[in-house]
Structure formats: C-alpha cells, structure tokens
C-alpha positions as CSV (number, residue, x, y, z in Angstrom):
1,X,2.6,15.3,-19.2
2,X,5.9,16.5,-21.4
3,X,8.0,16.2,-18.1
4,X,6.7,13.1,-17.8
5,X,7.2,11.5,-21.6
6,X,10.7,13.3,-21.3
7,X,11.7,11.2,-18.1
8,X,10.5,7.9,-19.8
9,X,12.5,8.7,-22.7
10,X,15.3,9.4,-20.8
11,X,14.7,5.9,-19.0
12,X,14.4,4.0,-22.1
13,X,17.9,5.9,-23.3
14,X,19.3,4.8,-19.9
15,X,18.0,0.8,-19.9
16,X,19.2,0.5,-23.8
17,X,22.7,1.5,-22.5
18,X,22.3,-0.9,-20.0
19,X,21.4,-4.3,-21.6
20,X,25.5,-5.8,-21.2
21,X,24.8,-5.7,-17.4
22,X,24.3,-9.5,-15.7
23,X,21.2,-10.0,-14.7
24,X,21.7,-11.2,-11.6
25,X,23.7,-9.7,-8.5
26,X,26.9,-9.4,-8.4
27,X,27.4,-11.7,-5.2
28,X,25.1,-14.4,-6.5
29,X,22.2,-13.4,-4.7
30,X,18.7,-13.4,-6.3
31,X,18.1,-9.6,-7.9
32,X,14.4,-8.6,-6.6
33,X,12.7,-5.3,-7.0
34,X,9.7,-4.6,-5.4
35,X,7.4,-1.8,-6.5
36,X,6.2,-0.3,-3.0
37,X,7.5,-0.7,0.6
38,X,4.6,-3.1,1.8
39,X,5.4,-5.3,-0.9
40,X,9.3,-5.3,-0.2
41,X,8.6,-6.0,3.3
42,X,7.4,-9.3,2.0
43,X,10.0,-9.9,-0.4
44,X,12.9,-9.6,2.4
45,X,10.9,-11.8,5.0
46,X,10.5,-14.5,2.3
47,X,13.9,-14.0,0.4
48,X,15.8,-13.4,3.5
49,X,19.8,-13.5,2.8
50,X,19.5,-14.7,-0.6
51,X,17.7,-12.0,-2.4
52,X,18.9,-8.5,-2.5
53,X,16.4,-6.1,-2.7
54,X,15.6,-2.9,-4.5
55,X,12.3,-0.9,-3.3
56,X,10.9,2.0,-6.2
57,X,8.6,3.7,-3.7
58,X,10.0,4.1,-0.3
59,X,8.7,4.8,2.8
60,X,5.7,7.4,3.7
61,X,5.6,7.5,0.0
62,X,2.8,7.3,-2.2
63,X,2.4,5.1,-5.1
64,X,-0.3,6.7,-7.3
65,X,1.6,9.3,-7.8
66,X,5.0,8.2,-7.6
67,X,7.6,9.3,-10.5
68,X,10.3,7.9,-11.5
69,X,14.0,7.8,-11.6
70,X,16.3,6.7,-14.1
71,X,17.8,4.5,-11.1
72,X,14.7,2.5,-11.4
73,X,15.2,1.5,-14.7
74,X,18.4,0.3,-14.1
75,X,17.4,-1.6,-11.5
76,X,14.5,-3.2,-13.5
77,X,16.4,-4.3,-16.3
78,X,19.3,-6.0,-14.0
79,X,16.4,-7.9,-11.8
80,X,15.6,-11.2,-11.8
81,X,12.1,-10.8,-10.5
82,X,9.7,-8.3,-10.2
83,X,6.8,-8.0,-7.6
84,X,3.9,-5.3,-8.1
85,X,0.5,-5.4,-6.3
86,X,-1.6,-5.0,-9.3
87,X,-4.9,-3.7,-9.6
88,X,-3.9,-0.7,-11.5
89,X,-2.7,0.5,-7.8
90,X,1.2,1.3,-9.5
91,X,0.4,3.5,-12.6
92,X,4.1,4.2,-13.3
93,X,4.8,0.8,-13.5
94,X,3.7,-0.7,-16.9
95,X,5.8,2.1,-18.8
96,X,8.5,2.0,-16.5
97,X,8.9,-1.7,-17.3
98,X,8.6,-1.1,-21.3
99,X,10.9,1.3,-20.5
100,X,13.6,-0.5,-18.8
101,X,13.4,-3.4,-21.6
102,X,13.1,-5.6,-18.0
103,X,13.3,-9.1,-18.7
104,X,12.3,-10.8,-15.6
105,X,8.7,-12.3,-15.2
106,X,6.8,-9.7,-13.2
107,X,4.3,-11.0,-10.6
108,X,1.4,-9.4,-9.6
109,X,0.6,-10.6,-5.5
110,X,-3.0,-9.9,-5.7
111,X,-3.7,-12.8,-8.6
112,X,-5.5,-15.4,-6.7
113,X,-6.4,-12.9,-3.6
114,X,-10.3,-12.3,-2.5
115,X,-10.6,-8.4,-4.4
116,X,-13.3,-6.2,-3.7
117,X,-14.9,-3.7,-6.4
118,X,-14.7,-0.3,-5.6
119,X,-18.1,0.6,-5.6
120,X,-17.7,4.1,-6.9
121,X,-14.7,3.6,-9.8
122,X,-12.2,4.8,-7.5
123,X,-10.6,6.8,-4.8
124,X,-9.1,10.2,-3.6
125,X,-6.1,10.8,-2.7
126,X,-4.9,14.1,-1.0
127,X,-1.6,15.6,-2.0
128,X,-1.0,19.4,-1.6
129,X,-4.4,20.3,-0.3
130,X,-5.4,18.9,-3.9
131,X,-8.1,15.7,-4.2
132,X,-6.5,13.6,-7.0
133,X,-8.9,10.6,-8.2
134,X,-7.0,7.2,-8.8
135,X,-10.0,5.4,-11.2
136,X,-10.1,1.7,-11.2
137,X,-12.7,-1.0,-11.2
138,X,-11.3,-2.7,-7.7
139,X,-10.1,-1.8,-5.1
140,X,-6.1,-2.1,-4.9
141,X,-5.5,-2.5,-1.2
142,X,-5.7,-5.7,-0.8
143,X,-3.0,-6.4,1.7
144,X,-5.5,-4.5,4.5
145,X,-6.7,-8.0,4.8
146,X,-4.4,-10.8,6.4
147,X,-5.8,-13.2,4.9
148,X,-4.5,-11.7,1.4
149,X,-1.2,-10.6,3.0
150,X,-0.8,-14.4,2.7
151,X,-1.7,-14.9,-0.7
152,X,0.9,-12.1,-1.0
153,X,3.6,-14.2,0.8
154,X,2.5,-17.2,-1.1
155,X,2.8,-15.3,-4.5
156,X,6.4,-13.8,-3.4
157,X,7.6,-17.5,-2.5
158,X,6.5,-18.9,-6.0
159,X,8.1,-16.5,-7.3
160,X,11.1,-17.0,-5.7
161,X,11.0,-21.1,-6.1
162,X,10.5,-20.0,-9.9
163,X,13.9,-17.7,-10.6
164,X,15.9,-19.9,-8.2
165,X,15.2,-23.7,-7.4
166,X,18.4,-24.1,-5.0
167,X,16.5,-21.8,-2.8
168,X,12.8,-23.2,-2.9
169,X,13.1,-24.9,0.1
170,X,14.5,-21.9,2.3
171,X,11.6,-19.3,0.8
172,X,8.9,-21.9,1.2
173,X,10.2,-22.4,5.1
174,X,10.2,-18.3,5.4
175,X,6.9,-17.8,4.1
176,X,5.5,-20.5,6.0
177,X,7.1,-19.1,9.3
178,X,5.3,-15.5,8.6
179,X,2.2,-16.8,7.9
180,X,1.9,-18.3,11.2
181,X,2.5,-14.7,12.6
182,X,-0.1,-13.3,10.1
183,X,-2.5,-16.2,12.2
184,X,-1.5,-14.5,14.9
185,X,-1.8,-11.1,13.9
186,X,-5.1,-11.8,12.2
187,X,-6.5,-13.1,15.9
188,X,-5.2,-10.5,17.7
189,X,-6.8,-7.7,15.8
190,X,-10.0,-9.5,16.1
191,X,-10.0,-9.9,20.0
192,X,-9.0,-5.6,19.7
193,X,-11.7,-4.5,17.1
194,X,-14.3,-6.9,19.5
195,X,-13.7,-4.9,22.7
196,X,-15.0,-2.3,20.9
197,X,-18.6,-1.0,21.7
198,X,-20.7,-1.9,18.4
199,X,-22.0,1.7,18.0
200,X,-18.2,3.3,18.1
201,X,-17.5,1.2,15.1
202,X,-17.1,4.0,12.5
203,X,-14.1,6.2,11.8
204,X,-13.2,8.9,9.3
205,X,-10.0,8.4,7.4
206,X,-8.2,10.4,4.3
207,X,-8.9,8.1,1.5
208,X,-10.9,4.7,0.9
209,X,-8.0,2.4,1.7
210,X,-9.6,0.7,4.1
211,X,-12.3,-1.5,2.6
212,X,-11.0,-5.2,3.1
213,X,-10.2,-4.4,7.0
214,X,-13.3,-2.9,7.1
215,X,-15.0,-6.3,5.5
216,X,-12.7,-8.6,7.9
217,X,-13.6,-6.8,11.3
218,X,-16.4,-4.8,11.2
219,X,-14.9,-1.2,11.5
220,X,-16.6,1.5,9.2
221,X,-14.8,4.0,7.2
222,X,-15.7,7.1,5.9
223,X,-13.7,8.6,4.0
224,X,-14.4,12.2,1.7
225,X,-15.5,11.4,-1.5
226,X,-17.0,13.3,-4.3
227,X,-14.5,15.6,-3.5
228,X,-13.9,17.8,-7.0
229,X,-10.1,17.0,-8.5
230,X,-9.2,20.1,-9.6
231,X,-9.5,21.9,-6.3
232,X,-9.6,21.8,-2.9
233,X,-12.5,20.5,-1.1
234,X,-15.2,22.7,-1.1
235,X,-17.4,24.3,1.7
236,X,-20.4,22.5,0.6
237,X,-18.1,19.4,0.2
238,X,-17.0,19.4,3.5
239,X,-20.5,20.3,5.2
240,X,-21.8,17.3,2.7
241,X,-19.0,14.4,4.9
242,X,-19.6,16.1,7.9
243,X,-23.5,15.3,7.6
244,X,-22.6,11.9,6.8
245,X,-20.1,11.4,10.1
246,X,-23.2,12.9,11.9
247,X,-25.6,10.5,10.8
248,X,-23.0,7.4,11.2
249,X,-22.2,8.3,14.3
250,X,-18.4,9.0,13.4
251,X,-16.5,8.3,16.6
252,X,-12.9,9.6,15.4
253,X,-11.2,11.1,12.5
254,X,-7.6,10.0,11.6
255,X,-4.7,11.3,9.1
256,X,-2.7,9.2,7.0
257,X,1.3,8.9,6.4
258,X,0.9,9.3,2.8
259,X,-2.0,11.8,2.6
260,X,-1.9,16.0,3.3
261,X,-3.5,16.6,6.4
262,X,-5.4,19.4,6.3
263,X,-8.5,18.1,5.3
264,X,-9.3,15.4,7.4
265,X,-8.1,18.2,10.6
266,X,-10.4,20.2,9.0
267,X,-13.7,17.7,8.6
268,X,-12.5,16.9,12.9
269,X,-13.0,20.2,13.6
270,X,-15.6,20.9,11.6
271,X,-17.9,17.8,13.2
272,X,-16.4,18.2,17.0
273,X,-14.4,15.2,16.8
274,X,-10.2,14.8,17.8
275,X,-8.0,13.7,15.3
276,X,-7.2,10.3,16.5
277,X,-3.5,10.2,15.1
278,X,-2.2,9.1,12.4
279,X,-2.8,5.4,10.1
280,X,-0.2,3.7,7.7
281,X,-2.3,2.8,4.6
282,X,-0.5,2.9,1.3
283,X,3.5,2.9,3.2
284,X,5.4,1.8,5.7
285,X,7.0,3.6,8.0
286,X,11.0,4.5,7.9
287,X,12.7,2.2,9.5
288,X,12.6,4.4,13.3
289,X,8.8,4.9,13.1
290,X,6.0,2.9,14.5
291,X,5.2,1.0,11.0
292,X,8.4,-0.2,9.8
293,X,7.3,-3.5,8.8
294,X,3.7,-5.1,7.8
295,X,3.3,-6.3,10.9
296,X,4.0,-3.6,13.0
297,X,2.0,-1.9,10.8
298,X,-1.3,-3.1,11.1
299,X,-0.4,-3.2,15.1
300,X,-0.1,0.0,15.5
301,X,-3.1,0.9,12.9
302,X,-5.5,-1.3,15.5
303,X,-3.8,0.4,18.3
304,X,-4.5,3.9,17.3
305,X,-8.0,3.0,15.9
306,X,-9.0,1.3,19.2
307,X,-7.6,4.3,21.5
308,X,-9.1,6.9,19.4
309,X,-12.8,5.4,18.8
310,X,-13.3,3.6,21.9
311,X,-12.5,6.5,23.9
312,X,-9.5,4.8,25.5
C-alpha cells in the first residue's frame, strides 16, 4: 500500500510538471487513451487514422491488478478523450485520473449496455498461484456479449463525434462498418455453440469472466470460487469444484491468457478431464498471437471451446 501511494504521488509530481503540454497531438490527430487492450481495439477501428492511440494495459495483461507508470499520467493529462469499461473493472483508474489532473471527459463504454449482477459480489482472479477477489456489485465483462461490444463501438463513436465534429462523419461510418461484422460474428458463434450436443454444454474456466457469453449462447461456466484470498486454493477447495464439475457434467477445463495456470491444470487433473487450451478473457493477444483483435478473439475463444467440449 506505501509503494503504491508513493507511485501516485510521484504521478501527481509528474502530471503538475506537465500541464504546459497541448492537449492534443502533435500532428493534429485526436489524442485517445484507452484503459485496456479490448477497449483500444475499439478505439482504432472507430478512430482509424485520425486518432492516435495510447493503450494503459497492454496485451495478456491484466487490469485488476494493473499498476501504474508515470508514462500514464502523462499520457492522460495530454488526451483528448478517455475510454474505460467501467464497472469498477479498472481500479487504478479513478486515482490515476485525479492524479494526472486529466482534463478530457472520460467515457465509460458499458453506460447504456445490458449488465449482469454478479451474483456472489465478485470474482477471483489467479496471479502467482494466489486467488485475489475483485468485489463489485456487477459483473464488468460486458464486452463477452456482441451485442454490448456494440454499445461499446457506439459509445467510442460518440465520443469521438463529441471531441472532434470534423470527424463525426468518418467515426460514425467506421463504427457502423464493424458492427455489421459483430452481426456477423454474433451469427457465426451461434451456428458453432448449436452444433454442440446440449449435455456437453458446460466448461471449467480460471475466473467468472464469462457470464454474458454464457447468457447469449447457452455454454456453462464454472469457474473456482470460494477460493480463500490469502492462499492458494486449498485441498478441500479443490475437491469442493471438482464435485461440482462432476455433478455438471464438466466436459473440458480451459486456462486463461491473463490468469496462472496451475490451478485450473490442477482441477483437470484432478476430475479426469484435458485442458482444453487456452481462452482470451480480460486481454488481447500481442499482435502475433491468435487474439490480436476483438474479433479474432472471440473466434478463436469459440474455436477452442467447441474443439475441447464437443470432443472435436
């Protein structure tokens, strides 16, 4: 907790010295930063060449637990806008901002998108071995559903219209261009998760990101919870899931990119299952992996679920 009030002190020292700067880019171009790499990916499809972009948490990064850098300070208190998902999913962010002395309206992509509540106040999330609980009232992946990727795009192109009119026209094309492949996307997954046999319908994965794709196609996700946060999961924690994939009928067990591993290879060897590979949840991939952009990441999500759980 002191490293951390030390590096927000030292961001606040940074941003004061760093109020002279213009606000906008240098070559004219709208100044965007983006909080996490799902949410860039939206901001450069919609801003195309007139934006340049700044992403805080990169690739196979994780955002609940991402600290920051005096870089991103800087970069907050030059931008023009600023794009966050909300939902209490970026906890650095709110200080980081107050930090920065940003001035630039920041948007939150999930206002006006259909949120779930997370029925037990949160989620785990697995770094080091260690369960680390993220509490909040809903659950903050929203962009698992298509259907609020597009409220996403639509939030990122208001945005846009908002900081620079000349533009309006150019982001409202763009978003309306990748929203027709979110359509696409959207009936494609569909026609996947259906040529699945009902009763293989149920997977294990790292953390509970997976609630809204679970409510748009009818996949069930288990994922460890009650897990303690102090320690690593226990043996009666692990026998506890490993009942539950039992009675579900678990038909595959899968790692995330952002997530340590060792548990859910663990809970798949525990319960007799293969791991089924690895999903993109909270991150994109780098830009040579399979998940370098929001489409091609919930591609190859439904690819690897669909291999894994319908025995393909």
């Amino acid at each position: 907790m002191k490293k951390l009030s030390r590096l927000f002190a030292s961001l606040t020292f940074m941003a004061l010295g760093s109020t002279t700067l213009p606000a906008h880019a240098q070559d004219g171009k709208l100044s965007v930063v983006a909080s996490f790499s799902i949410i860039g990916d939206f901001a450069k499809i919609v801003g195309g060449d007139r934006v340049e972009l700044r992403t805080l948490v990169g690739p196979d990064s994780d955002a609940h637990v991402y600290e920051p850098r005096p870089a991103d300070a800087l970069a907050l208190a030059r931008a023009d806008v600023i794009l966050v998902n909300g939902l209490m999913f970026e906890g650095f962010m709110d200080r980081l901002i107050q930090a920065s002395e940003a001035k630039a309206p920041v948007t939150v992509l999930t206002d006006g998108a259909e949120v779930l509540n997370d029925p037990k106040g949160g989620h785990y999330h697995y770094v080091d071995g260690k369960a680390i609980f993220h509490a909040t009232p809903n659950d903050p992946h929203a962009w698992q559903s298509i259907g609020n990727a597009k409220i996403y795009v639509q939030n990122v192109a208001k945005a846009f219209c908002a900081a620079d009119a000349d533009g309006c026209s150019a982001y409202e094309k763009n978003a309306a261009s990748y929203n027709e492949k979110l359509t696409a996307l959207h009936n494609e997954i569909k026609t996947a998760v259906d040529a699945i046999p009902q009763d293989r319908r149920v997977a294990v994965v790292a953390h509970n990101a997976y609630r809204y794709f679970e409510k748009d196609y009818g996949v069930t996700f288990l994922a460890p919870q009650g897990v303690s946060t102090e320690s690593e999961a226990s043996a009666a924690d692990v026998a506890s899931i490993i009942r539950e994939i039992r009675e579900k009928r678990a038909a595959a067990v899968f790692a995330e990119n952002i997530s340590d591993a060792r548990l859910v290879e663990q809970i798949a060897s525990e319960a007799g299952l293969k791991l089924g590979g690895k999903l993109y949840s909270d991150a994109l991939s780098p830009p040579d992996g399979p998940a370098a952009s929001y489409i091609e990441m919930m591609e190859y999500n439904v690819k690897t679920i669909v291999a894994a759980i319908s025995g393909a």
